[in-house]
C-alpha positions as CSV (number, residue, x, y, z in Angstrom):
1,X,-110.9,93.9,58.4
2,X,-111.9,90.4,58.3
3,X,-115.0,88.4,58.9
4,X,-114.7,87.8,62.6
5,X,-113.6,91.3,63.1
6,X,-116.9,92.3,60.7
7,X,-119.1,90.3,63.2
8,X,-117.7,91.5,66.1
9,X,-118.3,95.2,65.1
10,X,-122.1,95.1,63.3
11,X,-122.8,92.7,66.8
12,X,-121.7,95.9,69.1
13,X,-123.2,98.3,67.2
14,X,-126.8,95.9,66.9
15,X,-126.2,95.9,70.5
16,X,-126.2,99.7,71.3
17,X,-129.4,100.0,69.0
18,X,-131.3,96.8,71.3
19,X,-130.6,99.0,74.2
20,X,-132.2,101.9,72.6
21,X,-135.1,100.9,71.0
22,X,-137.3,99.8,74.1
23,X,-136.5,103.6,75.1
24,X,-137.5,104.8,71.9
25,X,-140.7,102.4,71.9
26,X,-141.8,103.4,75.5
27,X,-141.2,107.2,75.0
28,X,-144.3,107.1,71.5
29,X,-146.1,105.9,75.1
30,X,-145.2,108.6,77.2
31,X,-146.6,110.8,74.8
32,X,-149.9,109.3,74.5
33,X,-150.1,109.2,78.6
34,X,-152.6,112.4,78.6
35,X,-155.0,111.4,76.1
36,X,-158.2,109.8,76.9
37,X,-159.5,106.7,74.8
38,X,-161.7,109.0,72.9
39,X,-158.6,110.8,71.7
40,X,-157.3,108.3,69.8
41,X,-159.5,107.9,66.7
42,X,-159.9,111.2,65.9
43,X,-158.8,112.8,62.3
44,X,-160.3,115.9,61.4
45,X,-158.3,116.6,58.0
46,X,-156.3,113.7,55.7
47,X,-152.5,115.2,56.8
48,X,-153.4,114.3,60.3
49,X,-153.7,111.1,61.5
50,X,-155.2,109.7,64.1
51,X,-152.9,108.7,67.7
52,X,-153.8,105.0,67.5
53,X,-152.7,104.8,63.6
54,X,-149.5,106.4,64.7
55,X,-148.7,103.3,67.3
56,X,-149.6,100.8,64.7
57,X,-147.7,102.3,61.9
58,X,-144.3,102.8,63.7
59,X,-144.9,98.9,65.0
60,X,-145.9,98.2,61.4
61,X,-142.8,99.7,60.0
62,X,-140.9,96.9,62.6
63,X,-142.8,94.4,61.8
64,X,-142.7,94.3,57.5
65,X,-139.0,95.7,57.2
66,X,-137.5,94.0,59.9
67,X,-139.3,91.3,61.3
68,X,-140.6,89.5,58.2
69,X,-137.4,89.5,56.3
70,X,-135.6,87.8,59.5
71,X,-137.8,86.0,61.5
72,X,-137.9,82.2,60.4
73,X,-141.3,81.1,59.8
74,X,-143.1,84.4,60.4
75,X,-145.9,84.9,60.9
76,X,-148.2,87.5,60.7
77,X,-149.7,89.4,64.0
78,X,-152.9,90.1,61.6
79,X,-153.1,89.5,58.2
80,X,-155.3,92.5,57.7
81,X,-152.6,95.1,59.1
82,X,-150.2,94.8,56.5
83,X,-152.3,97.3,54.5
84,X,-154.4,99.2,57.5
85,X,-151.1,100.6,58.3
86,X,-149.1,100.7,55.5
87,X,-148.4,104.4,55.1
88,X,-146.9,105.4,51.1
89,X,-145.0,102.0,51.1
90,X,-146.6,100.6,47.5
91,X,-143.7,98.3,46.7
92,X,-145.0,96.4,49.7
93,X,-148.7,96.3,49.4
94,X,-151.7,98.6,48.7
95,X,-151.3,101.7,51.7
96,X,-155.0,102.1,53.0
97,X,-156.3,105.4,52.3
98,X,-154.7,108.1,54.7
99,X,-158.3,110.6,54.8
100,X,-160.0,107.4,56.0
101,X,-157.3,106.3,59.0
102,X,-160.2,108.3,61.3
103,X,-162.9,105.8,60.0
104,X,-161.1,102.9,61.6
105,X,-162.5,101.9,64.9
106,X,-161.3,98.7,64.8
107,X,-158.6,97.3,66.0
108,X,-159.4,98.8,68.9
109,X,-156.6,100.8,70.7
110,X,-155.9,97.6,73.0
111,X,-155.6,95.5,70.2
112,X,-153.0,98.0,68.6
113,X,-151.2,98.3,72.0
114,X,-150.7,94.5,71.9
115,X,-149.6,94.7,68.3
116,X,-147.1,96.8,69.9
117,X,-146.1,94.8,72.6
118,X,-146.0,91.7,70.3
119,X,-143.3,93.3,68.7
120,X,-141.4,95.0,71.3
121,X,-141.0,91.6,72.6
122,X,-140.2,89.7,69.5
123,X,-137.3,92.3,68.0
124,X,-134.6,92.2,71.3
125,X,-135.4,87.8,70.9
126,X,-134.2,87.9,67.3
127,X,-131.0,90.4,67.1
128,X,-130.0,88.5,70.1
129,X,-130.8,84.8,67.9
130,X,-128.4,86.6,65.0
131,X,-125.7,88.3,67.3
132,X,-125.2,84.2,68.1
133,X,-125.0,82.8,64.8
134,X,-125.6,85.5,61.8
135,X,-123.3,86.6,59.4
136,X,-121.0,89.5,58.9
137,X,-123.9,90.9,56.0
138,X,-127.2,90.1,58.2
139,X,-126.3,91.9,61.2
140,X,-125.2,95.1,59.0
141,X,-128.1,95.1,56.8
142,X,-130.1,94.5,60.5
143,X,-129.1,97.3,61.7
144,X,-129.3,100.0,59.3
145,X,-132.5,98.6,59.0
146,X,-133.4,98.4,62.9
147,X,-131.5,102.1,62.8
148,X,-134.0,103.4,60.5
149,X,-136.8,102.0,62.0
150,X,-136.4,104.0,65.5
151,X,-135.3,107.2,63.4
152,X,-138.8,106.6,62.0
153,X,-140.5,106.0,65.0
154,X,-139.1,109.6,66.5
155,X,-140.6,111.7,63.7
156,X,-143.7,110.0,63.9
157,X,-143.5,111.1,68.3
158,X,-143.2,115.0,66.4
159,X,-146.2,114.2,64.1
160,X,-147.9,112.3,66.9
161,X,-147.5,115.9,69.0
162,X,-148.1,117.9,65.9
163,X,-151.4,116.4,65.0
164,X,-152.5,116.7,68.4
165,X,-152.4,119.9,68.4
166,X,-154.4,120.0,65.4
167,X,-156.9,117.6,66.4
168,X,-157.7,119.7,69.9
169,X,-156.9,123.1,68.5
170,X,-160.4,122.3,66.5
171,X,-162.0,121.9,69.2
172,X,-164.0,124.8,70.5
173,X,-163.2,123.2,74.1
174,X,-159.6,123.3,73.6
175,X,-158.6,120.9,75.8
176,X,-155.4,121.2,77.5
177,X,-152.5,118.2,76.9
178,X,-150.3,119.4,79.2
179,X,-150.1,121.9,82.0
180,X,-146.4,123.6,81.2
181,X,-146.7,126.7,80.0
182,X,-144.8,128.1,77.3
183,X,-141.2,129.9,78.4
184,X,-141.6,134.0,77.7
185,X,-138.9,136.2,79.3
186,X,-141.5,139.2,78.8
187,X,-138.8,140.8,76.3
188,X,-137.6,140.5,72.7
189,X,-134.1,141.0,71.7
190,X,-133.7,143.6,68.9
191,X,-133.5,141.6,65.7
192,X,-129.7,141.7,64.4
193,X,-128.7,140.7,60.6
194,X,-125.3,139.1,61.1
195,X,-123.0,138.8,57.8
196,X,-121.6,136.1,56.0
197,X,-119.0,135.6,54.1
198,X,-119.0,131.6,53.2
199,X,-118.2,131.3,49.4
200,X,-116.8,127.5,48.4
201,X,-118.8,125.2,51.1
202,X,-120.4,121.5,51.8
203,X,-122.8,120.6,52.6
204,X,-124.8,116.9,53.5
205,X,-123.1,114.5,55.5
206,X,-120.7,111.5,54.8
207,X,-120.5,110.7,58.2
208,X,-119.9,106.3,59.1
209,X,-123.0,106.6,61.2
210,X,-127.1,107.1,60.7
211,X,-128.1,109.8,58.0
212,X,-131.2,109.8,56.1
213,X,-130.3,109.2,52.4
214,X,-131.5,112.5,51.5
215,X,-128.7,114.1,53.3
216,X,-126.1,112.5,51.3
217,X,-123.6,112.8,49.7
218,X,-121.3,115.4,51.4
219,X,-120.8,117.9,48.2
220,X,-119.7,121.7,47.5
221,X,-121.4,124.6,46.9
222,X,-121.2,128.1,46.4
223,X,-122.7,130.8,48.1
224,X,-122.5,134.3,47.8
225,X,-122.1,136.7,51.0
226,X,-125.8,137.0,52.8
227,X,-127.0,138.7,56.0
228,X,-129.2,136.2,58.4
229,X,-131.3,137.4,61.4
230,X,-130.1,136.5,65.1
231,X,-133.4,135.1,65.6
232,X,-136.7,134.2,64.4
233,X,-139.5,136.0,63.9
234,X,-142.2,136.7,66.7
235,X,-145.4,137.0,67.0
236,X,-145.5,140.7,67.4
237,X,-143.4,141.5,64.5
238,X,-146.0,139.2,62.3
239,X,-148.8,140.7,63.9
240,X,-147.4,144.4,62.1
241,X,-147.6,142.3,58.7
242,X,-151.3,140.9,59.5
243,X,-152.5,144.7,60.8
244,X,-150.5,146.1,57.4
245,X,-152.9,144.4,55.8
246,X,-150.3,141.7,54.8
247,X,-153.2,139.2,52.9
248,X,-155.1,141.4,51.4
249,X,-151.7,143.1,49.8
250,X,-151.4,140.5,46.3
251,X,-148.0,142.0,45.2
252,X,-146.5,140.0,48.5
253,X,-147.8,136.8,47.7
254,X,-146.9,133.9,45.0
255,X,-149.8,133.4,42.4
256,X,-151.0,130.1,44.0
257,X,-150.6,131.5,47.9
258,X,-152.9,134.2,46.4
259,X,-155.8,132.1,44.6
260,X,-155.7,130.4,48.2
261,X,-156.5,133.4,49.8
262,X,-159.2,134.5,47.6
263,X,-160.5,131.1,47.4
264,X,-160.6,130.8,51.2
265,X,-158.3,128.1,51.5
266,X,-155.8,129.7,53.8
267,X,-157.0,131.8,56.7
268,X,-156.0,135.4,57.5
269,X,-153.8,134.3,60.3
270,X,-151.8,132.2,61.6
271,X,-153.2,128.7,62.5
272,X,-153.9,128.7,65.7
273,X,-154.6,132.4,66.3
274,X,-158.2,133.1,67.6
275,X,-159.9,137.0,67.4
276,X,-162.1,137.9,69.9
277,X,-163.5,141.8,70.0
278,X,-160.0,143.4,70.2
279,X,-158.1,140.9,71.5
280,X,-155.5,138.0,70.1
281,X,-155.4,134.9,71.4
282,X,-153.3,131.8,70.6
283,X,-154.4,128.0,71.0
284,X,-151.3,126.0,72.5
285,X,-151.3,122.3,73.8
286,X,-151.3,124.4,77.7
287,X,-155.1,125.8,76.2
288,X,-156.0,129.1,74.9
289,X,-154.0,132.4,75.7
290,X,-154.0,136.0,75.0
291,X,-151.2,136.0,72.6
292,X,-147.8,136.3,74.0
293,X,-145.4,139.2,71.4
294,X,-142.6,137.8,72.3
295,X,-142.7,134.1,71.2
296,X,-141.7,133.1,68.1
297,X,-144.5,132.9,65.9
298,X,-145.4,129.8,64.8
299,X,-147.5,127.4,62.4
300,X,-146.6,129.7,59.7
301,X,-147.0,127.8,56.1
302,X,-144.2,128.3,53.4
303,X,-146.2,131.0,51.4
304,X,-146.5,133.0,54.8
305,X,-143.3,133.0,55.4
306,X,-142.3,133.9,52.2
307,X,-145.0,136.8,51.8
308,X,-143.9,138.2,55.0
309,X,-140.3,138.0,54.3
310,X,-141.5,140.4,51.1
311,X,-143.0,142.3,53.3
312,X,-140.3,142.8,55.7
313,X,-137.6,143.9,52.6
314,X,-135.6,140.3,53.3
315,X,-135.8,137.1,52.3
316,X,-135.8,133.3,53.8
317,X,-132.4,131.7,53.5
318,X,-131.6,128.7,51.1
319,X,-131.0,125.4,52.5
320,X,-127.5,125.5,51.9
321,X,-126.7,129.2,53.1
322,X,-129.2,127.4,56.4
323,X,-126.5,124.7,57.1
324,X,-123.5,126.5,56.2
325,X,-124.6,128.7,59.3
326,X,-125.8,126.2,61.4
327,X,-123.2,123.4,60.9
328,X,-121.5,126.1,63.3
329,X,-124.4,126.3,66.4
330,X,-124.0,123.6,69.0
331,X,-127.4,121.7,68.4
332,X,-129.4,122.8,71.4
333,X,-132.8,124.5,72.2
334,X,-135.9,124.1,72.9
335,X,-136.7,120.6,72.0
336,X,-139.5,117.7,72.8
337,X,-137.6,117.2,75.9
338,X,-138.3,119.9,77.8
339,X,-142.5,119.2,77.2
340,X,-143.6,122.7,76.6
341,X,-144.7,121.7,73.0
342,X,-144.1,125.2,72.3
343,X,-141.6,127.2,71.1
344,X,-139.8,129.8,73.9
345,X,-138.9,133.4,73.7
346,X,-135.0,133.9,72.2
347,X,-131.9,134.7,74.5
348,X,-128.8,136.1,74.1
349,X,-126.8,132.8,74.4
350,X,-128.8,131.3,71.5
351,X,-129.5,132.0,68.1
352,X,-132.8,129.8,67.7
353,X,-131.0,127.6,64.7
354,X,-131.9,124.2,66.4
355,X,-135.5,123.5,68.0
356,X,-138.2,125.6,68.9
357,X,-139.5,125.8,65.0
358,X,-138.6,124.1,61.5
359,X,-137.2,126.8,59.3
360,X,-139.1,127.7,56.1
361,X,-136.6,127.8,53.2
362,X,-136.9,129.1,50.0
363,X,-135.0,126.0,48.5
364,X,-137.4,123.2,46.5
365,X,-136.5,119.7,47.6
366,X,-134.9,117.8,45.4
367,X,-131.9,115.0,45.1
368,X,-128.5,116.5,45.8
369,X,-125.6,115.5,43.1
370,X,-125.1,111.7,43.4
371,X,-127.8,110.8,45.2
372,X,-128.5,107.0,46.1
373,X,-132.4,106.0,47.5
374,X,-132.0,103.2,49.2
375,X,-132.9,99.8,48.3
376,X,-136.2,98.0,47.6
377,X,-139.3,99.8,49.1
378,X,-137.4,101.4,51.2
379,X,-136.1,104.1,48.7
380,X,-139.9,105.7,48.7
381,X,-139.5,106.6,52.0
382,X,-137.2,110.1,50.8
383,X,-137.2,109.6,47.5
384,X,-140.7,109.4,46.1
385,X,-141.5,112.6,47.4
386,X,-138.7,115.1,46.0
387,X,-141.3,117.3,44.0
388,X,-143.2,120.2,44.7
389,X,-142.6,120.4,47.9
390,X,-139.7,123.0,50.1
391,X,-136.8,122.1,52.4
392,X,-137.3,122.9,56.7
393,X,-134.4,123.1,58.6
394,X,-133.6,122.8,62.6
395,X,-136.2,120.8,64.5
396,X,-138.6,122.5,66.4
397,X,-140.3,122.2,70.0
398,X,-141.8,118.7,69.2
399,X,-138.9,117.3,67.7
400,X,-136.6,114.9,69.8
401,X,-133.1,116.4,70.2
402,X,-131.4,113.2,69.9
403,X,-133.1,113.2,66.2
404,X,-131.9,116.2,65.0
405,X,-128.3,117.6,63.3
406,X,-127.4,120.5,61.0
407,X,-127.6,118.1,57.2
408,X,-131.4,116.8,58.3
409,X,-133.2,118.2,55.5
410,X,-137.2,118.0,56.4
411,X,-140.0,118.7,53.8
412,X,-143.7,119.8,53.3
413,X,-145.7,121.6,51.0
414,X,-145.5,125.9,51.4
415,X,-149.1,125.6,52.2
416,X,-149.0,123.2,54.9
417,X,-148.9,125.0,58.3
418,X,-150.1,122.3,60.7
419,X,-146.2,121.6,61.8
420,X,-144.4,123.4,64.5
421,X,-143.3,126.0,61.2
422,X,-141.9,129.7,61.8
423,X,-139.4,132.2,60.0
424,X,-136.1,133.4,59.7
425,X,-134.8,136.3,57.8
426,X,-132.3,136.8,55.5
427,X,-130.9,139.6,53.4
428,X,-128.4,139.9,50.5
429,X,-125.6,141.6,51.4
């Protein structure tokens, strides 16, 4: 291919990504449409951050990777920002503390939203100012860069939603975000263990287009024959394991899952269940409800899911054995799109692999054989964080489906339990 040839193909695909990043942009908006101003400064543990830090940050992640490097004679929107909104991002500056994003009333949330609109305006002016005149290199490097950037700014609409939840679930008003309810057929399928054969398989992506780095490269493994459930677990079949006295019972748990417990650090229950007299109720973004059986259960942390898999005489699957099975589901479900912020009850058409909740597994995340960060400071934003922490697969109910594919490989700590988190089984055969 030669140069002109080169231009001609970065300049279409720059173009596709101009069209969709107001889209992308506006939709972070949408989101934040129910929310009151006094919503938006509010952080009542480190992990979750306020609303107004998440529209800076995703504007700030335009503004220092993009914007700066291209713009001739840039200039700053506010000097100050650079670190007030920097998240992890040390080979560009010193990250303000993320506990103390709550304490920061100012800039106030119409100063942020012009930040916003600042950029929104300034981005389509300069890929159009390079899709004239800039080379073959510039407008590839521009857009895996601008390509990355609205990748970013989706999973930080799923954490906007996720620490939401968290913020108002805390609240002993529970204040309704939105007025859908939840989708429960009033049933639960019998849970099914379906074998697998698989043996020599890849896994990751080599695909031309967008993948995180993390997903790649493409490479083989092996996997021995396993059993995985139909469908995920619900909230009546982890309610047996909570009245089985599931967390009092040490011989289910890891050692450090079980100092939490004793120590207090991890509740009892799931997140957001509530007990009052006799009665289980569950805090969703719709308000407080008796607890519905037959949903999947949900805001389960890593060391739940792995004590109750123990419990249950199964296991979670591996990441690998997770794709392998998943690469073959069309990717649909119950994603952000349908604005239940909640996952639904399973059906017989679907096997629950994509949306509705992120998939404990039991495999630690780490670099897969070959792996490549990618360049500058923006390696740390996979790389730096492949310790101590376990892989989540499939997207869940605040995820957007757009986003989401069978390699994405997501991450937290087992005890973190604020994200849309539930469980599927698996057995060896």
């Amino acid at each position: 291919m030669d140069n002109g040839q080169c231009v001609e193909t970065a300049s279409a695909r720059l173009q596709v990504l101009r069209q969709r990043f107001p889209a992308v942009r506006q939709r972070t908006l949408q989101l934040c449409e129910p929310l009151h101003v006094e919503d938006y400064g509010v952080q009542p543990m480190a992990d979750a951050s306020p609303p107004k830090w998440h529209l800076a940050h995703t504007t700030w992640f335009f503004d220092t990777f993009f914007l700066a490097p291209w713009q001739p004679d840039y200039a700053a929107f506010h000097p100050a920002y650079s670190e007030l909104f920097n998240s992890y991002y040390n080979g560009v500056g010193n990250p303000f503390p993320r506990a103390r994003r709550g304490s920061l009333s100012r800039p106030t949330l119409e100063e942020v939203l012009a930040y916003r609109r600042y950029v929104d305006a300034t981005i389509p002016e300069l890929v159009d100012a390079a899709m004239c005149s800039g080379s073959a290199a510039d407008l590839v490097k521009m857009t895996e860069v601008l390509e990355l950037g609205i990748e970013h700014e989706q999973q930080h609409q799923e954490l906007l939603v996720t620490d939401l939840k968290y913020n108002f679930g805390h609240n002993p008003l529970y204040p309704v975000y939105t007025s859908r309810p939840s989708a429960s057929d009033g049933c639960s399928r019998p849970i099914r263990f379906d074998e697998a054969k698989p043996g020599l398989v890849q896994i990751g992506t080599d695909v031309e287009g967008f993948a995180f780095d993390n997903e790649r490269p493409r490479h083989e493994v092996f996997l021995q024959p396993f059993q995985v459930a139909n469908r995920l677990v619900t909230n009546a079949e982890f309610l047996e394991f909570v009245e089985d006295e599931g967390y009092q019972r040490p011989e289910l748990w890891l050692a450090e899952a079980w100092q939490q417990l004793q120590a207090g650090t991890l509740a009892p229950q799931p997140l957001y269940w509530r007990r009052t007299q006799d009665q289980w109720s569950e805090y969703r973004l719709d308000g407080l409800h008796p607890l519905d059986p037959h949903l999947p259960v949900v805001h389960i942390s890593g060391f739940e899911a792995m004590a109750y898999a123990t419990w249950a005489e199964a296991r979670l699957l591996t990441e690998a054995e997770w794709e392998w099975v998943a690469s073959g589901e069309p990717v649909e479900g119950n994603f952000v799109e349908s604005l239940r912020f909640h996952p639904t009850s399973s059906t017989p058409a679907s096997r629950q692999f994509f949306g509705d909740v992120w998939e404990w597994t039991s495999s630690s995340y780490s670099p897969y054989p070959g792996y490549q960060p990618l360049a500058g400071a923006l390696g740390e934003y996979n790389g730096k964080f492949m310790s101590s922490q376990l892989v989540l697969r499939g997207g869940s109910c605040a995820t957007p489906q757009q986003h989401i594919r069978a390699s994405y490989r997501n991450f937290f700590y087992p005890a973190d339990r604020w994200q849309f988190t539930g469980i599927r089984l698996a057995k060896n055969s």
